[in-house]
KOLNU-69137 format. One line per 3 residues: their letters; for each residue x, y, z of C-alpha. Coordinates in steps of 0.25 Angstrom, whole numbers, plus 5000, padded with zeros to 4 digits. Example, Ala and Ser with C-alpha at 12.3 -4.5 7.8 and 13.67 -1.06 7.14 Angstrom:
BEGIN
AS	5049:4982:5031 ~ 5055:4996:5029
This chain:
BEGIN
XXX	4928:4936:5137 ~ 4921:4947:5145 ~ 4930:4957:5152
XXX	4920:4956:5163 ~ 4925:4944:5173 ~ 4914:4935:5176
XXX	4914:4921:5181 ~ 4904:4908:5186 ~ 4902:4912:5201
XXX	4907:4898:5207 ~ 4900:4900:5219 ~ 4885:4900:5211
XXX	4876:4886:5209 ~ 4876:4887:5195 ~ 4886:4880:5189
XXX	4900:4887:5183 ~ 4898:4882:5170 ~ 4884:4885:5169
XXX	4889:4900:5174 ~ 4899:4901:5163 ~ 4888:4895:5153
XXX	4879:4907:5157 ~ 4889:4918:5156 ~ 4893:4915:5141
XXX	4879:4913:5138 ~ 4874:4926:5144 ~ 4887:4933:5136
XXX	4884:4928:5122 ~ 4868:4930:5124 ~ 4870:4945:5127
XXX	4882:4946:5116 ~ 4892:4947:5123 ~ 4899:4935:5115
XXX	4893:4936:5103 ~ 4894:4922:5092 ~ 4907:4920:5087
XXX	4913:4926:5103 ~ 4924:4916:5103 ~ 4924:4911:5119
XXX	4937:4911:5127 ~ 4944:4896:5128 ~ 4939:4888:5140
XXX	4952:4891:5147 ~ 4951:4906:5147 ~ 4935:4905:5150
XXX	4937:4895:5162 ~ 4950:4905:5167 ~ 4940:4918:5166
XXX	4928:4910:5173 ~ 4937:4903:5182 ~ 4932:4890:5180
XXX	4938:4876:5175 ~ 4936:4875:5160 ~ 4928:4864:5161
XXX	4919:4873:5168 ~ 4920:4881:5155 ~ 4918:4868:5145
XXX	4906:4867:5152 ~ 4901:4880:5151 ~ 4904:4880:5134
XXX	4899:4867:5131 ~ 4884:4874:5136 ~ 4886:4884:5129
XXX	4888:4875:5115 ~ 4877:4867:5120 ~ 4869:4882:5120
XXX	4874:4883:5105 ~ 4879:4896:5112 ~ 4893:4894:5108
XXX	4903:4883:5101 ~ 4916:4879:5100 ~ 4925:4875:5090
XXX	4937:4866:5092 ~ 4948:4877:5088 ~ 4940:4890:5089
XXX	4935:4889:5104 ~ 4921:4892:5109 ~ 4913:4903:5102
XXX	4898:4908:5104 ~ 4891:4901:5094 ~ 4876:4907:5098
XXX	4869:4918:5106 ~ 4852:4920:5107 ~ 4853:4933:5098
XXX	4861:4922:5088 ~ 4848:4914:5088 ~ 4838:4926:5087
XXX	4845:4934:5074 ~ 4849:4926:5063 ~ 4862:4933:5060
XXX	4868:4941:5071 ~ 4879:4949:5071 ~ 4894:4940:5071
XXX	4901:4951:5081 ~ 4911:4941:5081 ~ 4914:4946:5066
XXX	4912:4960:5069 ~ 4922:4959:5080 ~ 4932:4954:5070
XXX	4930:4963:5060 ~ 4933:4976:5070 ~ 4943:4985:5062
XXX	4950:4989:5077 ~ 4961:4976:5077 ~ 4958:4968:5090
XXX	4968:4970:5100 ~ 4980:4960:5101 ~ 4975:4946:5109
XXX	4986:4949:5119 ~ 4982:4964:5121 ~ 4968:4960:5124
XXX	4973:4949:5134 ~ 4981:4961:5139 ~ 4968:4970:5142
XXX	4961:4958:5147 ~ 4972:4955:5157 ~ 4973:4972:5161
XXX	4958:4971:5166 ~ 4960:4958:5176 ~ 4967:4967:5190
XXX	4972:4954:5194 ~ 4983:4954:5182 ~ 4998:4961:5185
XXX	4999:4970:5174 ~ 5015:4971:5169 ~ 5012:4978:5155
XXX	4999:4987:5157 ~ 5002:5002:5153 ~ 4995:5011:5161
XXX	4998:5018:5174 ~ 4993:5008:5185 ~ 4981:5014:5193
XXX	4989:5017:5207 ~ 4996:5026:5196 ~ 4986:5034:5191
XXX	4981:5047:5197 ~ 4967:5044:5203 ~ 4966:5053:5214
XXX	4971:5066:5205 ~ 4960:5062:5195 ~ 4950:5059:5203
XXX	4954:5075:5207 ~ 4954:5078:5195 ~ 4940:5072:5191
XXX	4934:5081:5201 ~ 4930:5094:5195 ~ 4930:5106:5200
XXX	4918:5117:5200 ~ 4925:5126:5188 ~ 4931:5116:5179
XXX	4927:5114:5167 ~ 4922:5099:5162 ~ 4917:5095:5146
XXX	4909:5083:5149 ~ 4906:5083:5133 ~ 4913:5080:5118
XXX	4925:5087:5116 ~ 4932:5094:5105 ~ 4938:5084:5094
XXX	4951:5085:5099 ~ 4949:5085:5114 ~ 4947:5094:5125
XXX	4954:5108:5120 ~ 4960:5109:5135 ~ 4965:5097:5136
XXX	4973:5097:5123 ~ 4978:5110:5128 ~ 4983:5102:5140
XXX	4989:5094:5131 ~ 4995:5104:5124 ~ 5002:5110:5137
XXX	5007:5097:5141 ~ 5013:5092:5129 ~ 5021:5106:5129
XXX	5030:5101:5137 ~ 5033:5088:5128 ~ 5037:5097:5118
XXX	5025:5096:5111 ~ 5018:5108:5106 ~ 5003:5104:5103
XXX	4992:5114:5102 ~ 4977:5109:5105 ~ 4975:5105:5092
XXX	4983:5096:5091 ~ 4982:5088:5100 ~ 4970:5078:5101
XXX	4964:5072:5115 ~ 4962:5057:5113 ~ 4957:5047:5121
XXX	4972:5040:5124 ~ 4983:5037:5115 ~ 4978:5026:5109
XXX	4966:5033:5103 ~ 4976:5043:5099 ~ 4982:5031:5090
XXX	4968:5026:5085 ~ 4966:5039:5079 ~ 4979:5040:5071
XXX	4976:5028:5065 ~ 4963:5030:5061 ~ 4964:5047:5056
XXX	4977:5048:5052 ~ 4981:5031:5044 ~ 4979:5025:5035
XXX	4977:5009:5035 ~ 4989:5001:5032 ~ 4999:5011:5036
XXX	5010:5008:5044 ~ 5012:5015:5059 ~ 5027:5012:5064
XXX	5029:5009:5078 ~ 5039:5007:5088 ~ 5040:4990:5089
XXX	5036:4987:5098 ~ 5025:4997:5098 ~ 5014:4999:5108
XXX	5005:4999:5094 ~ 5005:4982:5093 ~ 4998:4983:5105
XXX	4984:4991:5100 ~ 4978:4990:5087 ~ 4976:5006:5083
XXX	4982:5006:5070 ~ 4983:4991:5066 ~ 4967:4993:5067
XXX	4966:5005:5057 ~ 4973:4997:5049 ~ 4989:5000:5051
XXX	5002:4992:5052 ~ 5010:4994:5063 ~ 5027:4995:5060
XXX	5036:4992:5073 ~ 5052:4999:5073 ~ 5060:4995:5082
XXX	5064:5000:5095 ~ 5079:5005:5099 ~ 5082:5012:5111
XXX	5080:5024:5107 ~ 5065:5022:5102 ~ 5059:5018:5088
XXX	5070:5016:5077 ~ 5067:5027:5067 ~ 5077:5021:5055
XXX	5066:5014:5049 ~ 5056:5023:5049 ~ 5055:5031:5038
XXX	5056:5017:5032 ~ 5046:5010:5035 ~ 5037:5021:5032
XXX	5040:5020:5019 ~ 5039:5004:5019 ~ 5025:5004:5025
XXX	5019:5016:5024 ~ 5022:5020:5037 ~ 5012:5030:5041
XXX	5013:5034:5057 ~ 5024:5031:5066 ~ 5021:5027:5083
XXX	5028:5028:5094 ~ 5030:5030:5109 ~ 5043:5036:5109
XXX	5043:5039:5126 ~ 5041:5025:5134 ~ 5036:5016:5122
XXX	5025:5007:5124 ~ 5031:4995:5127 ~ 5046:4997:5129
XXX	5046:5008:5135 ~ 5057:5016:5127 ~ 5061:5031:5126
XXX	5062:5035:5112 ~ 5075:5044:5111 ~ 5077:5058:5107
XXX	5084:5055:5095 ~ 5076:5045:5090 ~ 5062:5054:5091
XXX	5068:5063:5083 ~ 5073:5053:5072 ~ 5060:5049:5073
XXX	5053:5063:5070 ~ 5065:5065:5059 ~ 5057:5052:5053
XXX	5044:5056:5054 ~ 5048:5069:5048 ~ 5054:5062:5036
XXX	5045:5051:5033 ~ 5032:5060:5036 ~ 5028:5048:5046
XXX	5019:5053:5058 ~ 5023:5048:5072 ~ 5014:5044:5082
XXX	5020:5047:5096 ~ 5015:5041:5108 ~ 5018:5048:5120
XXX	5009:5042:5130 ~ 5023:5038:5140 ~ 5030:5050:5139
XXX	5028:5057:5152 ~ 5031:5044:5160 ~ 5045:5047:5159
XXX	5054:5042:5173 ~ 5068:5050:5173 ~ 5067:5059:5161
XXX	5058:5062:5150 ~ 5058:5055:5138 ~ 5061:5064:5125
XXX	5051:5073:5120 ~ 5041:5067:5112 ~ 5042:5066:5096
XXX	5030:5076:5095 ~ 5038:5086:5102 ~ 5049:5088:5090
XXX	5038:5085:5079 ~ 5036:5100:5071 ~ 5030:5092:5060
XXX	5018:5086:5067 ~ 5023:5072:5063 ~ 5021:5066:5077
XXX	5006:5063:5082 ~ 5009:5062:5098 ~ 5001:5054:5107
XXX	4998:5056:5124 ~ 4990:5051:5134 ~ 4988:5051:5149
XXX	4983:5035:5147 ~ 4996:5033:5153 ~ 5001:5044:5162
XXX	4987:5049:5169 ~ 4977:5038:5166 ~ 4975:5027:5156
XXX	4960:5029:5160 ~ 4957:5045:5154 ~ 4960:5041:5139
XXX	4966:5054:5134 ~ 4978:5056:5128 ~ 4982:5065:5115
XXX	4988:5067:5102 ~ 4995:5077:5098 ~ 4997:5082:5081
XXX	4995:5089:5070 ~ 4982:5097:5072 ~ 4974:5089:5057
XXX	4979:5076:5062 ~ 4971:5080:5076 ~ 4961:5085:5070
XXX	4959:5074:5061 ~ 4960:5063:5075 ~ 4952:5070:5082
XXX	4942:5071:5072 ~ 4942:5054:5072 ~ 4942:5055:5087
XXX	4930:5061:5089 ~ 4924:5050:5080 ~ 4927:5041:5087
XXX	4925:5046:5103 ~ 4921:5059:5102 ~ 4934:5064:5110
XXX	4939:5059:5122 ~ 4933:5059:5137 ~ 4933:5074:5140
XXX	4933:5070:5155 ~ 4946:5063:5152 ~ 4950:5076:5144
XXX	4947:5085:5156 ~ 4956:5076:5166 ~ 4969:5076:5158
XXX	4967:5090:5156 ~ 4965:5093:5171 ~ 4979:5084:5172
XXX	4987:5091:5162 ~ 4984:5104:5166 ~ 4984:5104:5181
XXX	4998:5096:5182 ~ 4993:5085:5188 ~ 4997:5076:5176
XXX	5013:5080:5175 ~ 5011:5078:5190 ~ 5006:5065:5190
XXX	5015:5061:5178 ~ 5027:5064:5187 ~ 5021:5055:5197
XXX	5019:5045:5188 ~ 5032:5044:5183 ~ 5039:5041:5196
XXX	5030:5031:5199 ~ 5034:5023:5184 ~ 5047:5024:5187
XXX	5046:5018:5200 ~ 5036:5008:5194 ~ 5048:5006:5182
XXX	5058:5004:5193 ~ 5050:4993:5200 ~ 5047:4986:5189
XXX	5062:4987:5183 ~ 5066:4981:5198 ~ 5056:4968:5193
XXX	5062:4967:5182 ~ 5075:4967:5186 ~ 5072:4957:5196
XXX	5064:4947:5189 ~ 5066:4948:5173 ~ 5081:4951:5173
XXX	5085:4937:5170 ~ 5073:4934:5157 ~ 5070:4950:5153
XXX	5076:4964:5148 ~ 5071:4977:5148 ~ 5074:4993:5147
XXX	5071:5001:5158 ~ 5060:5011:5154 ~ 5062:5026:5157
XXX	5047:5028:5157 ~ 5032:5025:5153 ~ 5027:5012:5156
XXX	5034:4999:5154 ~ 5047:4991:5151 ~ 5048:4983:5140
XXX	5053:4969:5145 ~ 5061:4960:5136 ~ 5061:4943:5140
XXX	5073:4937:5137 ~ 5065:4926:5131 ~ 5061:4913:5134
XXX	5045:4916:5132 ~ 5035:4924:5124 ~ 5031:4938:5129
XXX	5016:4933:5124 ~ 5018:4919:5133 ~ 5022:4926:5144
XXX	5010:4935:5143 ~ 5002:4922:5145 ~ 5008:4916:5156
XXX	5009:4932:5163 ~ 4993:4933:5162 ~ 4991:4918:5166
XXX	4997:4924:5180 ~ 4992:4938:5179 ~ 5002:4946:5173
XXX	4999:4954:5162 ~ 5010:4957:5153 ~ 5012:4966:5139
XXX	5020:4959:5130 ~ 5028:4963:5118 ~ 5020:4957:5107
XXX	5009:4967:5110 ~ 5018:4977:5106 ~ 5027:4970:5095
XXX	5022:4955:5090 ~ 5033:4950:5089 ~ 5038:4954:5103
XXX	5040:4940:5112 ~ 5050:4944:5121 ~ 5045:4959:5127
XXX	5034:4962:5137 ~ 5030:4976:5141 ~ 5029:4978:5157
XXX	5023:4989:5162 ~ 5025:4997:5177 ~ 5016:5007:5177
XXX	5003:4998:5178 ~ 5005:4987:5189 ~ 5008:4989:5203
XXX	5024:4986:5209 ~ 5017:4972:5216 ~ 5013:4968:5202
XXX	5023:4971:5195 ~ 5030:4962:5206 ~ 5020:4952:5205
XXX	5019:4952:5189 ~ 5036:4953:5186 ~ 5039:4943:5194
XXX	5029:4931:5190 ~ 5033:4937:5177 ~ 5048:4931:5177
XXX	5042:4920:5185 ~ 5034:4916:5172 ~ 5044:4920:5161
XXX	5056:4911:5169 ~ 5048:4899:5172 ~ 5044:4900:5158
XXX	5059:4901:5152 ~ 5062:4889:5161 ~ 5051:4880:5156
């Protein structure tokens, strides 16, 4: 269906079938569906029109009548003709084409999930971003607002990014511990793109990328779509086992290892001291790059995590990725990566093939951030508000999920990593959440086999929802275990 919401106006003479009839004509006329477009079932077309379905039956058995579309007892409705069809003797089949994408379609759960984000009227428990009463409008709004003597490139930039905004990189990481001249460091437009260029620069198809389990990874299709296989390690307290490592390099050709040592995406953990350095001993030993995401690190709550891998790496083994997407805005697209100066090179070179270089408006306000201070400042703001966020939430749980859930008690970034004592599916709760508009992120997005996790988020919906949202929660997870 159409992101864009329409729906037969009641209160109109003609009749609602007829509306409906008119609408999924116009769209397979202008090619919006094109033939083969499988239809939604009945049920979800007469829940998006907000009619009863035999208003729908109605409307569809027209159609068929129209030799515009067909059905098929056991593959649903599907668009079976259009006017350009009858014109050209042999159109194009984009239904094919569509299939045949080299770019792996985003798991059928993940796209309800983006679905579901767009509707306001859904309670958001999982969505990581900074909610909007968070983010810094006013400032940038002050910031946007030039004045006389500042300088403003309107046009392409360098391969690598705007010089003076990697040097504001290169001052802010220092700091971290990481000591990165200009030219090594690359300006991307947030950390994903960062990822989607590894894999396409630097791999090879069929190689392994080893990954925490569960891994932020399951949840997008970057290096399953050039072609790799992802490899999960288990989690203990400290972070990522490291024992098997250099093992399963061997085993499966392991050529790059990912991870979010500092407030992983989803369960939240801080990878210890010891273990980063056993884990660079590994990396040193089994010549096995590590990818290190770093985009939670500043939202720390009491103290600061460890220093990142990259700030003990004299070998140039660790590829390090930032971002502002969660820290100043999700909206700006720009965040960094930070390596060897050929491997920049080399991705910077694919990057301007691909968009020619990130905004450079978008360049010019993180700068202005960095530089001024306004960015530590708002950090530091930031921070105490997620805690206090954390600490409400944590008081919810406490009072509704004591009896049928566990969890750890995060000491930063986004989210707590909520474990049901069973009874129900994490995917059949996820169901019945939306059916009453609660959206949830649950653990087989992160791990397929996971059926007992879901991934909650405090830093996206306001205290009243969070209210609203736990509560009808263990409402539905109760009456359920009863039943």
């Amino acid at each position: 269906m159409s992101e864009n919401i329409w729906r037969p106006q009641k209160s109109s003479s003609i009749p609602l079938h007829q509306q409906i009839t008119e609408h999924i004509k116009q769209k397979i006329m202008v090619g919006e569906w094109t033939v083969g477009f499988k239809l939604p079932p009945q049920r979800a077309l007469a829940a998006q029109f907000q009619v009863n379905r035999s208003t729908i039956v109605t409307a569809l058995e027209e159609l068929i009548a129209d030799g515009l579309v067909e059905s098929k007892r056991g593959s649903g409705t599907q668009v079976a003709n259009n006017t350009w069809n009858i014109l050209a003797s042999d159109p194009p089949d984009w239904t094919h084409y569509v299939q045949s994408g080299i770019h792996a379609p985003n798991l059928a759960i993940i796209q309800e999930i983006n679905k579901a984000e767009a509707d306001p009227a859904v309670v958001r428990l999982g969505t990581g971003e900074l909610s909007p009463e968070l983010l810094p409008i006013e400032n940038m709004k002050k910031t946007m607002q030039l004045k006389q003597h500042q300088p403003l490139a309107l046009g392409y930039i360098e391969p690598k990014g705007s010089l003076s905004l990697r040097q504001a990189v290169s001052d802010y990481l220092k700091p971290k511990g990481i000591d990165a001249s200009p030219d090594s460091i690359l300006i991307v437009s947030g950390a994903v793109q960062a990822l989607q260029l590894i894999a396409v620069g630097l791999l090879k198809r069929g190689a392994a990328i080893l990954h925490e389990t569960p891994s932020y990874l399951n949840s997008i299709h970057v290096f399953q779509s050039a072609g790799m296989n992802l490899l999960g390690i288990p989690l203990d307290q400290e972070g990522m086992e490291a024992k098997s490592i250099g093992r399963l390099k061997r085993q499966h050709d392991g050529a790059l290892l990912y991870t979010i040592p500092s407030f992983h995406n989803p369960t939240g953990k801080v990878m210890s001291k010891e273990r980063r350095q056993e884990l660079l001993e590994v990396s040193q030993r089994e010549s096995l790059p590590i990818i290190e995401d770093d985009v939670y690190g500043e939202l720390w709550f009491d103290e600061q995590p460890p220093p990142p891998l990259k700030a003990d790496d004299r070998q140039g083994n660790v590829l390090y990725v930032g971002s502002v997407s969660k820290t100043l805005s999700p909206g700006l697209r720009i965040g960094w990566l930070v390596g060897p100066e050929p491997v920049i090179t080399r991705l910077a070179d694919i990057k301007m093939q691909t968009d020619y270089g990130s905004s450079s408006i978008s360049q010019h306000l993180v700068e202005e951030w960095l530089r001024s201070g306004m960015y530590q400042e708002f950090i530091s703001q930031t921070r105490q508000k997620l805690k206090e966020q954390r600490d409400f939430t944590l008081g919810l749980l406490t009072k509704y999920f004591a009896s049928i859930a566990t969890w750890d008690i995060p000491k930063g970034g986004f989210y707590i990593w909520l474990e049901l004592n069973g009874g129900i599916s994490v995917r059949k709760l996820f169901d019945l959440a939306l059916k009453e508009g609660i959206l949830l992120n649950p653990g087989i997005v992160y791990d397929k086999m996971d059926q007992n996790h879901f991934r909650i988020s405090y830093s996206y919906a306001s205290k009243e929802e969070l209210e609203k949202g736990l509560r009808r929660l263990s409402e539905i997870i109760k009456n359920f275990q009863i039943i």
